[in-house]
C-alpha positions as CSV (number, residue, x, y, z in Angstrom):
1,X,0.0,0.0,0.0
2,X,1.6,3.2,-1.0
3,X,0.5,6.9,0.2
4,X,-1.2,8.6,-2.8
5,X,-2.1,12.7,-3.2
6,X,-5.8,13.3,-5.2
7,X,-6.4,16.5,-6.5
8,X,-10.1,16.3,-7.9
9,X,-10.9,18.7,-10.6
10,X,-14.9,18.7,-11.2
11,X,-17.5,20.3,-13.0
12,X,-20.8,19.8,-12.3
13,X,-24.0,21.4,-14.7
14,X,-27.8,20.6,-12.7
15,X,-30.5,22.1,-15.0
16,X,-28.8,25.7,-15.2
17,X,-26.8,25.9,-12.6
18,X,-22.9,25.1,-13.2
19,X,-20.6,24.7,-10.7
20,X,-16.7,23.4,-10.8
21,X,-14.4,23.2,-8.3
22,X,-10.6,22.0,-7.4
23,X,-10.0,20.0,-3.9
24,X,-6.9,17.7,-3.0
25,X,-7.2,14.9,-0.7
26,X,-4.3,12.2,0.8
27,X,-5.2,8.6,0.7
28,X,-3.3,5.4,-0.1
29,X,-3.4,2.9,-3.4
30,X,-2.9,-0.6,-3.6
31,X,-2.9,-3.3,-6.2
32,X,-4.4,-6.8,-6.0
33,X,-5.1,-9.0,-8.7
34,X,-4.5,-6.3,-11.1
35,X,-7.1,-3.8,-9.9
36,X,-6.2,-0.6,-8.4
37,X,-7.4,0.6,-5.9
38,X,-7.4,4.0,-4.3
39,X,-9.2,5.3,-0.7
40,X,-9.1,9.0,0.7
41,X,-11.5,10.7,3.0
42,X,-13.7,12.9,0.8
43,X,-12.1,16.3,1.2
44,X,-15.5,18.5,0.7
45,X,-17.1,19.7,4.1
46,X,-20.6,18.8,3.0
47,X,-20.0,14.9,2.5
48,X,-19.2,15.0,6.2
49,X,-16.5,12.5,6.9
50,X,-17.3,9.7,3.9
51,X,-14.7,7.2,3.1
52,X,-14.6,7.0,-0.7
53,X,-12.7,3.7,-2.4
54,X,-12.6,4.1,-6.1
55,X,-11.7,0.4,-8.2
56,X,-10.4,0.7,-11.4
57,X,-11.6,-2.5,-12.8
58,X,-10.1,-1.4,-16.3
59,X,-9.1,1.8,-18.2
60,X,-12.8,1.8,-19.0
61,X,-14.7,1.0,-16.2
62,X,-14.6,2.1,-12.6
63,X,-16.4,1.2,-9.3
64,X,-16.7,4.1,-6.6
65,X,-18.1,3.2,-3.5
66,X,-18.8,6.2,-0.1
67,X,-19.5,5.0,3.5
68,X,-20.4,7.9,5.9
69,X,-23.0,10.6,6.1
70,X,-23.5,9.7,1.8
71,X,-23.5,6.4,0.9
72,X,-23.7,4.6,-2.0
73,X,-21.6,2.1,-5.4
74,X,-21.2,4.2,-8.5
75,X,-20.3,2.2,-11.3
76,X,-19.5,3.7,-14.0
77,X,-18.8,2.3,-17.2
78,X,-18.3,3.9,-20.2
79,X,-21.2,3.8,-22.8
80,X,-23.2,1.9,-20.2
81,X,-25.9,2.7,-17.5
82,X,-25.8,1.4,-14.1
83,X,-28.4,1.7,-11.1
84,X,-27.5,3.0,-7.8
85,X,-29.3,3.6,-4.3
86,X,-27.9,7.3,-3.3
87,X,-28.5,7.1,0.9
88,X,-28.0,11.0,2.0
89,X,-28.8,12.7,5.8
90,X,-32.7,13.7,3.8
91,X,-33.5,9.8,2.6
92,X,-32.7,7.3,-0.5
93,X,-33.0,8.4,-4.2
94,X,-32.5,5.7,-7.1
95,X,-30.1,7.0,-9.7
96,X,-29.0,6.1,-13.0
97,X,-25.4,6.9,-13.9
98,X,-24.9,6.8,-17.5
99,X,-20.8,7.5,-18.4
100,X,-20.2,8.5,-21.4
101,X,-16.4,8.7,-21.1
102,X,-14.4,6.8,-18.7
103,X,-10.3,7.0,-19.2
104,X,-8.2,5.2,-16.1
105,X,-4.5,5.9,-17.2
106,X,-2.7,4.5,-13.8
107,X,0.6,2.9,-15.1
108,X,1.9,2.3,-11.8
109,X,1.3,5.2,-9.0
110,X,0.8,7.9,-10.4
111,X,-1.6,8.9,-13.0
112,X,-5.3,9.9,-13.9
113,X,-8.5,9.2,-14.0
114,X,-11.3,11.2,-16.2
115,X,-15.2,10.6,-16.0
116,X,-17.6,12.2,-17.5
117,X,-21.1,11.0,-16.6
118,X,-24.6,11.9,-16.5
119,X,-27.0,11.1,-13.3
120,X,-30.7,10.4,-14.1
121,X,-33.6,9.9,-11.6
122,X,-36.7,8.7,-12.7
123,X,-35.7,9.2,-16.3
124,X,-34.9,12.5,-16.3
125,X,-31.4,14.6,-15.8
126,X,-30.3,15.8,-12.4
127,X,-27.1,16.5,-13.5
128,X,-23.8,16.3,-15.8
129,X,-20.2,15.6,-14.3
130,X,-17.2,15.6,-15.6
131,X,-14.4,14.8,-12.8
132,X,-10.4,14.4,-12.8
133,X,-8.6,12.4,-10.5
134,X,-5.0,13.5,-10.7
135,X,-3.4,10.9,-8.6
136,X,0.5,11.2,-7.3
137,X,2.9,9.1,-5.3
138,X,3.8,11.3,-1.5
């Protein structure tokens, strides 16, 4: 297990709002069985104290799972939709994440990790993300 730096670089668009933002968080990343993974703390104030594991099952393809105040598996696979159950401090919410780009480029410690995704609740858009992972060896 090796200690890792995260700088996330996200923009988010819900209906006409836009939003992006830049936050850096410390966690570790291991390799077993040839899937990478990576946990942190989440580093924004309003997910509380989450743990956040992301999986890199393949450059194309990546499982994100939170424990904490938000809780909840993303998978997001590009060209494909997955179901979720989001479990926030206000109740439950069933999502659809549909990724239309998913690009893990992790050669050894150090690398990135770019998704671009859509979330959909009862068929219609709540929102469009597009997050970098910018991951370092410390």
């Amino acid at each position: 297990m090796r200690k890792v730096e995260i700088e996330f670089v996200s923009e988010q668009q819900y209906h006409d709002d836009r939003e992006s933002s830049k936050l850096k968080a410390l966690g570790t990343m291991q390799e077993i069985d040839g899937v990478k993974t990576i946990s942190y703390t989440e580093p924004d104030t309003e997910m509380g104290k989450c743990e956040t594991i992301v999986k890199v099952i393949n450059n194309h393809f990546i499982e994100m799972s939170r424990k904490g105040v938000y809780e909840t598996t993303f998978l997001i696979e590009e060209g494909k939709a997955h179901s979720c159950i989001y479990r926030t401090p206000f109740g439950e919410m069933s999502m659809d994440i549909v990724a239309q780009r998913v690009n893990a480029n992790i050669p050894d410690v150090s690398g990135k990790i770019l998704l671009c995704y859509t979330l959909q609740s009862n068929g219609e858009i709540i929102g469009e993300n597009n997050l970098l992972m910018k991951i370092n060896e410390v």
